[in-house]
N, CA, C and O of each residue as an XYZ file, in Angstrom:
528
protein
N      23.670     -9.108     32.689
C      24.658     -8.663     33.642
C      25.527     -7.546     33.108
O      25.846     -6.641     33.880
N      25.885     -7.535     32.011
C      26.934     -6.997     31.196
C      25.865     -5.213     31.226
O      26.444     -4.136     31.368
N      24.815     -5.293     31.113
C      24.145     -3.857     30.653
C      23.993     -3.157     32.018
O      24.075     -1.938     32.164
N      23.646     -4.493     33.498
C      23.791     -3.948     34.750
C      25.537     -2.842     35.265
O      25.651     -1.802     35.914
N      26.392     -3.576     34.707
C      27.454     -2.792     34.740
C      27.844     -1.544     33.708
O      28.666     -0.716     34.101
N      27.348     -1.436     32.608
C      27.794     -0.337     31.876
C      26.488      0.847     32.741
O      26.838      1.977     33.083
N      25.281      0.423     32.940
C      24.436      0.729     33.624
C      25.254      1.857     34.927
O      25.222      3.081     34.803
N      25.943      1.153     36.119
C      26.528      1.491     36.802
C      27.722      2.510     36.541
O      28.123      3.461     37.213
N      28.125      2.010     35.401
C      29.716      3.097     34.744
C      28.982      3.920     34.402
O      29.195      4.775     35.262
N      27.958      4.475     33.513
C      27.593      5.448     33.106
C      26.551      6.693     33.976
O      26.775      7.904     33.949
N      25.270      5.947     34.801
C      24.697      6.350     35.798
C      25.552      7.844     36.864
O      25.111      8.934     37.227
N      26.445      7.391     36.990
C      27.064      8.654     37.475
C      27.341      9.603     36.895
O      27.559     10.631     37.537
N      27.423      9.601     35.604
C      28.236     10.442     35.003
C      27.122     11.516     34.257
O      27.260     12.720     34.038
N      25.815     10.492     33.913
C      24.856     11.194     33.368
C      23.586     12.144     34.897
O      23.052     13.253     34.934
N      23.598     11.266     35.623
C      23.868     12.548     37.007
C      24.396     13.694     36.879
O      23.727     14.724     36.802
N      25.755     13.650     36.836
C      26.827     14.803     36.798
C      26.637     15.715     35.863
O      26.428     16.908     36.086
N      26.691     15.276     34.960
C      26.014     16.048     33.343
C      24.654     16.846     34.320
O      24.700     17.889     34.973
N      23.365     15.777     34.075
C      22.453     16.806     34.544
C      22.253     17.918     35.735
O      21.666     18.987     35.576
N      22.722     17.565     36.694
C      22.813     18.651     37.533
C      23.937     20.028     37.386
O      24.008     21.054     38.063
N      24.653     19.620     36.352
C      25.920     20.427     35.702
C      24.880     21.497     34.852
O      25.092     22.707     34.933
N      23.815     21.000     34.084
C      23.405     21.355     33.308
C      22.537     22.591     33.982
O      22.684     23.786     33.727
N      21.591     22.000     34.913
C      20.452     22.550     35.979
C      21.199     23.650     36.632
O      20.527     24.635     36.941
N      22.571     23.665     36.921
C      23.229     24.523     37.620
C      23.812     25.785     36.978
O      23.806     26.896     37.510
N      24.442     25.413     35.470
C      24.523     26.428     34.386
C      23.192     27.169     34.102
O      23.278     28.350     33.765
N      22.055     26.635     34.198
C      20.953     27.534     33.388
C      20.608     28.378     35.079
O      20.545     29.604     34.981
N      20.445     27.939     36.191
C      20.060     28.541     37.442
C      21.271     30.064     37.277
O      20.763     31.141     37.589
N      22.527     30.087     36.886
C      23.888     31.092     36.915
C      23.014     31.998     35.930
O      22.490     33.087     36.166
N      23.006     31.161     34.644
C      22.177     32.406     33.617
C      21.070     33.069     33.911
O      20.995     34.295     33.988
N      20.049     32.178     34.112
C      18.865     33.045     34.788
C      19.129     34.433     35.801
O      18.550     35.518     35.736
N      20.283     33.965     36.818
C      20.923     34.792     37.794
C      21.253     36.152     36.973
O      20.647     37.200     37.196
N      22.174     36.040     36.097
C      23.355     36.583     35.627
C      22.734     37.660     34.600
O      23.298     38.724     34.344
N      21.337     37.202     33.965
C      20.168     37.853     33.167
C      18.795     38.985     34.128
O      18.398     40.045     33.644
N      18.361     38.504     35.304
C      18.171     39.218     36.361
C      18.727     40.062     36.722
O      18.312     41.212     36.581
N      20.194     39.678     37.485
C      21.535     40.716     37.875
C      21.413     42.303     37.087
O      21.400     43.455     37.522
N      21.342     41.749     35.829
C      22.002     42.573     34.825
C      20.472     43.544     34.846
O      20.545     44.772     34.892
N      19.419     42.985     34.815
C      18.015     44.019     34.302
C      18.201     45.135     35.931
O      17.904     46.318     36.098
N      18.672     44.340     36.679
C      18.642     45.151     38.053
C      19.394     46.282     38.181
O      19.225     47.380     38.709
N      20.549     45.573     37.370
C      21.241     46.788     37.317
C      21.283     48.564     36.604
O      21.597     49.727     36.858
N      20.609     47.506     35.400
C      20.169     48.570     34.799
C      18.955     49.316     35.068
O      18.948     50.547     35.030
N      17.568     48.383     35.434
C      16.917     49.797     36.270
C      16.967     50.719     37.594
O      16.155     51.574     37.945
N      17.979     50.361     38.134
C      18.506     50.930     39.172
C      19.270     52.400     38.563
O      19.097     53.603     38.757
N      20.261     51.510     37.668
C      21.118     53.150     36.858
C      20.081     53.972     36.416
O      20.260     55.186     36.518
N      18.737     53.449     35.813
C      17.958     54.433     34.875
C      17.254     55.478     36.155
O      16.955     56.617     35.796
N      17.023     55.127     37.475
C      16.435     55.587     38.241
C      17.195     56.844     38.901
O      16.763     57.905     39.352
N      18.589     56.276     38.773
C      19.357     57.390     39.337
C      19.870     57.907     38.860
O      20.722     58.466     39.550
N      19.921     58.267     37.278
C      19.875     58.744     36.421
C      19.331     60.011     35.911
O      19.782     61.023     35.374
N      17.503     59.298     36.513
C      16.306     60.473     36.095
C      16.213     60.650     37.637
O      15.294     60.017     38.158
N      16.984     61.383     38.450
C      16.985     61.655     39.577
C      17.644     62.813     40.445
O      17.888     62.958     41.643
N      17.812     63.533     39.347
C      18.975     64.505     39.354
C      18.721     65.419     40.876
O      17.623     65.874     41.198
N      19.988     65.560     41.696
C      19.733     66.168     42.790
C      19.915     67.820     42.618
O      20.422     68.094     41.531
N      19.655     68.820     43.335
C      19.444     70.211     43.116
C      21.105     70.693     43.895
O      21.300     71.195     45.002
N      22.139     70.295     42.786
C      23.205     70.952     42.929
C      24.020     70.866     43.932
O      24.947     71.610     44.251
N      23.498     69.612     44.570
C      24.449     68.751     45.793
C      25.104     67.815     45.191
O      25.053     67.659     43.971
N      25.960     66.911     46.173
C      26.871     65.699     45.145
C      26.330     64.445     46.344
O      27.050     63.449     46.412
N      25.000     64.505     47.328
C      24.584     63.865     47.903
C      23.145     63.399     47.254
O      22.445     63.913     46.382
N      23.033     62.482     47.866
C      21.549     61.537     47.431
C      20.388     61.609     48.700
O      20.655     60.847     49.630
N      19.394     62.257     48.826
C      18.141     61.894     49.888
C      18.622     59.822     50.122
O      19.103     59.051     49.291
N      18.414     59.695     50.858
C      18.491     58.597     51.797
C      17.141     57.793     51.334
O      17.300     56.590     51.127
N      15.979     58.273     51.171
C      14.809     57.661     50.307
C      14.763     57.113     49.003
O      14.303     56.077     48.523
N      15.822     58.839     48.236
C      15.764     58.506     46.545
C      17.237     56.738     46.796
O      17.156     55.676     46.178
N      17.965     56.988     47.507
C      18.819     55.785     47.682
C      17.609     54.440     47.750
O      17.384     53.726     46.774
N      17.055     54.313     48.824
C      15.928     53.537     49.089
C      15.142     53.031     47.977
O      14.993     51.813     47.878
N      14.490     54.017     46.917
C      13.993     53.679     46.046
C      14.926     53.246     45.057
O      14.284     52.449     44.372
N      16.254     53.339     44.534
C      16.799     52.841     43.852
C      17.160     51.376     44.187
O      17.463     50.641     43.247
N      17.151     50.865     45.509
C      17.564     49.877     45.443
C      16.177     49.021     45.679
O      16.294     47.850     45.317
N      15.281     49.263     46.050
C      14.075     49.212     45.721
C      13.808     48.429     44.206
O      13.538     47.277     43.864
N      14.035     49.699     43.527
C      13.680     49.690     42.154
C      14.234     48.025     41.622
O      13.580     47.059     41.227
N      15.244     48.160     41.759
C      16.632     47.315     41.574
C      15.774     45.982     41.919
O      14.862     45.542     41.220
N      16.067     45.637     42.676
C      15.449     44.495     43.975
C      14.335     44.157     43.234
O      14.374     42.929     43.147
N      13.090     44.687     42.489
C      11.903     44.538     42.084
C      12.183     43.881     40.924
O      11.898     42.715     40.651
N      12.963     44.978     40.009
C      13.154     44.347     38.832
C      14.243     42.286     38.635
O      14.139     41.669     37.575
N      14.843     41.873     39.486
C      15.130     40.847     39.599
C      14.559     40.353     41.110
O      15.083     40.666     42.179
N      13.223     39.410     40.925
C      12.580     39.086     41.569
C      13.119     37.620     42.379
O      12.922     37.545     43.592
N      13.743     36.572     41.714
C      13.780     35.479     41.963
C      15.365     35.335     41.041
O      15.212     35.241     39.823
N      16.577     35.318     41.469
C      17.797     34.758     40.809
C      18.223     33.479     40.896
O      18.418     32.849     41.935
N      18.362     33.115     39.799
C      18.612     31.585     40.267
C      17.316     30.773     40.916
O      17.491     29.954     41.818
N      16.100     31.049     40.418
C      15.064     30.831     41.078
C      15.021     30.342     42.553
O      14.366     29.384     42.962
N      15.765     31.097     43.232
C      16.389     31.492     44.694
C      15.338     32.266     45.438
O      14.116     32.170     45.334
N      16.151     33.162     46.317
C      15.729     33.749     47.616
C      16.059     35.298     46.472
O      16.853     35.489     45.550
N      14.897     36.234     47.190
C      15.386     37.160     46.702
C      16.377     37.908     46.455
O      17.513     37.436     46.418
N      16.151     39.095     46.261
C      17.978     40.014     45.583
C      17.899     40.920     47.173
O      16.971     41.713     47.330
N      18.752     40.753     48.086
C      18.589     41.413     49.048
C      19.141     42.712     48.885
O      20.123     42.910     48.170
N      18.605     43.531     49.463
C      18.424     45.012     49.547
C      19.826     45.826     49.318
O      19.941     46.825     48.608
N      20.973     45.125     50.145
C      22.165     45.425     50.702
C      22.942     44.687     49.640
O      24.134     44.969     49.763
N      22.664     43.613     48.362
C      23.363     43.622     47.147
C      22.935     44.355     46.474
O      22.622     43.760     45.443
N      22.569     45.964     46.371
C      22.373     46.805     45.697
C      23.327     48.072     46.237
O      23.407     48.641     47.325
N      24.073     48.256     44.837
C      25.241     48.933     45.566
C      25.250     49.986     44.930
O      25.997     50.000     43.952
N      24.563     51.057     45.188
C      25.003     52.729     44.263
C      26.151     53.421     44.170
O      26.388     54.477     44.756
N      27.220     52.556     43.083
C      28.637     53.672     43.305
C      28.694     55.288     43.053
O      29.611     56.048     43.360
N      27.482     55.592     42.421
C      27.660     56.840     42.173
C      26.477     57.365     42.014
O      26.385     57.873     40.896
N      25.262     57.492     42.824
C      24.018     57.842     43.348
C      23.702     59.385     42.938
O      22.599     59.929     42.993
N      24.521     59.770     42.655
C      23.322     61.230     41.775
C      23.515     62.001     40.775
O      24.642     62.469     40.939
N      23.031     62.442     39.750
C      23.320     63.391     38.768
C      22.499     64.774     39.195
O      21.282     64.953     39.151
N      23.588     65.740     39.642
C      23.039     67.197     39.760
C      22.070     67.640     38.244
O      22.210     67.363     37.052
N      21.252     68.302     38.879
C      20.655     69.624     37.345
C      21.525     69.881     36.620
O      21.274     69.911     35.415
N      23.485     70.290     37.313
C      24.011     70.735     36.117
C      25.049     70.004     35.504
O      26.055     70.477     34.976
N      24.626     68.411     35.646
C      25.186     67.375     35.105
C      26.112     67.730     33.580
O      25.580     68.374     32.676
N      27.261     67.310     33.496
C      27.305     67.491     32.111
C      27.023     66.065     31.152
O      26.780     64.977     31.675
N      27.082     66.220     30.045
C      26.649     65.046     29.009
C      27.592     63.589     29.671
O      27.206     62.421     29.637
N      28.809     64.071     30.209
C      29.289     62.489     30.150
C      29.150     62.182     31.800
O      30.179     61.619     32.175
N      28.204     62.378     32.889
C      28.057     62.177     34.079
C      27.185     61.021     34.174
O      26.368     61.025     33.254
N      27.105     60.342     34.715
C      26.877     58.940     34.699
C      26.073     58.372     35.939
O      26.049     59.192     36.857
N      25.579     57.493     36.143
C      25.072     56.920     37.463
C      25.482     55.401     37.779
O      26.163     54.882     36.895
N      25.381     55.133     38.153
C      26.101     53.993     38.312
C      25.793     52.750     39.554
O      25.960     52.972     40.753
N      25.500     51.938     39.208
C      24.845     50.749     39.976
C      25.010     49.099     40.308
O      24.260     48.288     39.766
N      25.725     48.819     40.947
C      26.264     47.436     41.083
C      25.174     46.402     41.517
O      24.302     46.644     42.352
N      25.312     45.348     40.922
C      24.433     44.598     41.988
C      25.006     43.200     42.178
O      25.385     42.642     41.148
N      25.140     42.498     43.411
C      25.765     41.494     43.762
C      24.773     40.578     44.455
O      24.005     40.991     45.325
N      24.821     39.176     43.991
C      24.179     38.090     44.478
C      24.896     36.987     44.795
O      25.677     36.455     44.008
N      24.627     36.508     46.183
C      25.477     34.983     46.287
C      24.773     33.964     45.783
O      23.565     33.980     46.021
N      25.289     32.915     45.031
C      24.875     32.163     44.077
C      25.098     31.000     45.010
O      26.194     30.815     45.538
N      23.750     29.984     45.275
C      23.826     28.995     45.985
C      23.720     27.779     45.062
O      22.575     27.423     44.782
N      24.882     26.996     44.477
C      24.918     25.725     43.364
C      24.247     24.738     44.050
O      24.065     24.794     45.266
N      23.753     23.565     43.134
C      23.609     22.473     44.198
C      24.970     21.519     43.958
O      25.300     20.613     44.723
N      25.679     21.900     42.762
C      26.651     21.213     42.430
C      27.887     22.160     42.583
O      28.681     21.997     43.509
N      27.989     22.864     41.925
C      29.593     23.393     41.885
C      28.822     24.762     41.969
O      27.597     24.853     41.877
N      29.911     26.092     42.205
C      30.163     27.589     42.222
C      29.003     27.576     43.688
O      28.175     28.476     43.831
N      29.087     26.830     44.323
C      28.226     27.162     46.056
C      28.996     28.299     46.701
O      30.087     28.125     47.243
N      28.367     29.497     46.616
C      28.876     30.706     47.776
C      29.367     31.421     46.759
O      29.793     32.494     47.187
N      29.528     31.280     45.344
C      29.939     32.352     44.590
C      29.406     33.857     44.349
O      28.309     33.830     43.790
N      29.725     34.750     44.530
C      29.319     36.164     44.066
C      29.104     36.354     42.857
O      30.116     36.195     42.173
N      28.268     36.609     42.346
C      27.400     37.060     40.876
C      27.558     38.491     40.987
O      27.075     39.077     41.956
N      28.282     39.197     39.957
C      28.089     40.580     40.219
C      27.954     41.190     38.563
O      28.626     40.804     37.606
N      26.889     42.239     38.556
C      26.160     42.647     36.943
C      26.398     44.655     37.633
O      25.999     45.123     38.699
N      27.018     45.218     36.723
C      27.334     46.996     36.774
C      26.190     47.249     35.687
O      25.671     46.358     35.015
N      25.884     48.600     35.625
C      25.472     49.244     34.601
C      25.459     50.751     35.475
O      25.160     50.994     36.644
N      25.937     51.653     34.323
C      26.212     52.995     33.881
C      25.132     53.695     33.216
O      24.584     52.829     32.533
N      24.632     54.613     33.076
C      23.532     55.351     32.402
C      23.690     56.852     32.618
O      23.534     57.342     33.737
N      23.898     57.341     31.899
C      23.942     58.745     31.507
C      23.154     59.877     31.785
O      22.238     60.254     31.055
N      23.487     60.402     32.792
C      22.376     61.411     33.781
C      21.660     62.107     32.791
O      22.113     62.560     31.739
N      20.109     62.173     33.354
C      19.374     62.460     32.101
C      18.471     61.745     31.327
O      17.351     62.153     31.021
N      19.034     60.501     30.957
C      19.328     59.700     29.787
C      17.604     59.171     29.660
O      17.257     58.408     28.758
Protein backbone atom coordinates (compact mmCIF):
# COMPACT_ATOMS: atom_id res chain seq x y z
CA UNK A 1 0.00 0.00 0.00
CA UNK A 2 2.66 2.31 1.22
CA UNK A 3 4.66 2.08 -2.51
CA UNK A 4 0.90 2.51 -4.13
CA UNK A 5 1.00 6.00 -2.54
CA UNK A 6 4.54 7.27 -2.95
CA UNK A 7 3.69 5.73 -6.47
CA UNK A 8 0.86 8.38 -6.76
CA UNK A 9 3.06 11.41 -5.05
CA UNK A 10 5.68 10.98 -7.42
CA UNK A 11 3.85 9.86 -10.86
CA UNK A 12 2.98 13.41 -11.48
CA UNK A 13 5.82 14.96 -11.05
CA UNK A 14 7.95 12.57 -13.16
CA UNK A 15 5.24 13.35 -16.01
CA UNK A 16 6.01 16.96 -15.54
CA UNK A 17 9.74 16.49 -15.67
CA UNK A 18 9.29 14.50 -18.92
CA UNK A 19 7.23 16.48 -20.99
CA UNK A 20 9.29 19.61 -19.52
CA UNK A 21 12.09 17.85 -20.93
CA UNK A 22 10.40 16.86 -24.59
CA UNK A 23 9.39 20.50 -24.71
CA UNK A 24 12.97 22.08 -24.01
CA UNK A 25 14.67 19.89 -26.71
CA UNK A 26 11.43 20.60 -29.41
CA UNK A 27 12.53 25.00 -28.46
CA UNK A 28 16.23 23.92 -29.28
CA UNK A 29 15.73 22.03 -32.27
CA UNK A 30 13.45 25.24 -33.19
CA UNK A 31 15.89 27.81 -32.05
CA UNK A 32 18.95 25.74 -34.09
CA UNK A 33 16.76 25.68 -37.44
CA UNK A 34 15.62 29.44 -36.81
CA UNK A 35 19.09 30.40 -36.68
CA UNK A 36 20.53 28.20 -40.05
CA UNK A 37 17.47 30.07 -41.74
CA UNK A 38 18.52 32.93 -40.90
CA UNK A 39 21.62 32.78 -41.90
CA UNK A 40 21.08 31.36 -45.35
CA UNK A 41 18.70 33.81 -46.12
CA UNK A 42 21.42 36.75 -45.10
CA UNK A 43 24.05 34.80 -47.31
CA UNK A 44 21.57 35.00 -50.27
CA UNK A 45 20.97 38.54 -49.98
CA UNK A 46 24.12 39.24 -49.52
CA UNK A 47 25.45 37.57 -52.88
CA UNK A 48 22.65 39.47 -54.48
CA UNK A 49 23.76 42.72 -55.03
CA UNK A 50 21.19 44.98 -56.88
CA UNK A 51 22.49 47.36 -59.91
CA UNK A 52 22.57 50.63 -57.91
CA UNK A 53 18.97 50.72 -56.64
CA UNK A 54 18.14 50.51 -52.79
CA UNK A 55 15.13 48.14 -54.01
CA UNK A 56 14.95 44.30 -54.24
CA UNK A 57 13.18 42.40 -57.56
CA UNK A 58 10.12 40.95 -55.79
CA UNK A 59 11.48 37.30 -57.01
CA UNK A 60 15.16 37.86 -55.63
CA UNK A 61 12.76 38.67 -52.22
CA UNK A 62 10.88 35.33 -53.07
CA UNK A 63 13.92 33.39 -53.34
CA UNK A 64 15.32 34.58 -50.18
CA UNK A 65 12.64 33.59 -48.25
CA UNK A 66 12.47 30.59 -50.16
CA UNK A 67 15.97 29.93 -49.47
CA UNK A 68 15.28 30.56 -45.75
CA UNK A 69 12.10 28.34 -45.47
CA UNK A 70 14.20 25.34 -47.12
CA UNK A 71 16.98 25.57 -45.03
CA UNK A 72 14.73 25.00 -41.66
CA UNK A 73 12.49 22.33 -42.82
CA UNK A 74 10.61 21.05 -39.76
CA UNK A 75 10.99 23.42 -36.26
CA UNK A 76 10.17 21.94 -33.40
CA UNK A 77 9.49 18.93 -35.48
CA UNK A 78 6.30 21.02 -36.35
CA UNK A 79 4.56 22.48 -39.34
CA UNK A 80 6.76 24.19 -41.54
CA UNK A 81 8.64 27.74 -41.38
CA UNK A 82 5.95 29.72 -43.17
CA UNK A 83 6.90 31.94 -45.88
CA UNK A 84 5.64 35.25 -44.14
CA UNK A 85 8.07 34.36 -40.89
CA UNK A 86 10.74 35.34 -43.16
CA UNK A 87 11.40 38.82 -42.69
CA UNK A 88 14.09 40.79 -44.94
CA UNK A 89 14.97 43.95 -42.88
CA UNK A 90 17.34 44.99 -45.25
CA UNK A 91 17.01 43.09 -48.70
CA UNK A 92 19.84 44.40 -50.87
CA UNK A 93 23.43 45.20 -51.26
CA UNK A 94 24.03 47.56 -54.36
CA UNK A 95 27.42 46.84 -56.68
CA UNK A 96 28.65 49.85 -54.82
CA UNK A 97 28.15 48.44 -51.43
CA UNK A 98 30.73 49.56 -49.07
CA UNK A 99 32.69 46.95 -46.75
CA UNK A 100 30.39 47.55 -43.72
CA UNK A 101 26.79 47.15 -45.71
CA UNK A 102 25.08 44.34 -44.51
CA UNK A 103 21.94 42.22 -45.30
CA UNK A 104 19.93 41.31 -42.96
CA UNK A 105 17.27 38.63 -42.18
CA UNK A 106 14.82 37.83 -39.42
CA UNK A 107 13.07 34.83 -39.02
CA UNK A 108 10.11 34.21 -36.69
CA UNK A 109 8.29 31.01 -35.68
CA UNK A 110 5.29 30.37 -33.39
CA UNK A 111 6.28 27.74 -31.09
CA UNK A 112 3.41 25.31 -30.32
CA UNK A 113 4.43 23.59 -26.47
CA UNK A 114 2.53 20.72 -25.42
CA UNK A 115 3.36 21.90 -21.98
CA UNK A 116 4.42 25.39 -21.35
CA UNK A 117 5.68 28.52 -23.93
CA UNK A 118 2.19 27.50 -26.26
CA UNK A 119 1.93 30.53 -28.84
CA UNK A 120 5.38 31.78 -28.13
CA UNK A 121 7.41 33.61 -30.91
CA UNK A 122 10.87 32.13 -31.62
CA UNK A 123 12.77 34.74 -33.31
CA UNK A 124 16.76 33.98 -34.79
CA UNK A 125 18.49 37.57 -36.90
CA UNK A 126 21.54 37.17 -38.85
CA UNK A 127 23.59 39.95 -40.64
CA UNK A 128 26.12 39.13 -43.44
CA UNK A 129 28.22 41.41 -45.14
CA UNK A 130 27.33 42.32 -48.76
CA UNK A 131 29.57 40.40 -50.81
CA UNK A 132 30.62 38.21 -48.16
Amino acid sequence: GAAAVEMALVTPLLVAMIIGIIDFSRIFNAEIQLSQAAREGARLASLRPQAGTNTMDPNDLLDIQTRARNAAPNPAFGAPLPLSGVVVLQPYCTSSSSTTAVAWVRVNYVFNGIYWMNGTTLSQEAKMRCGA
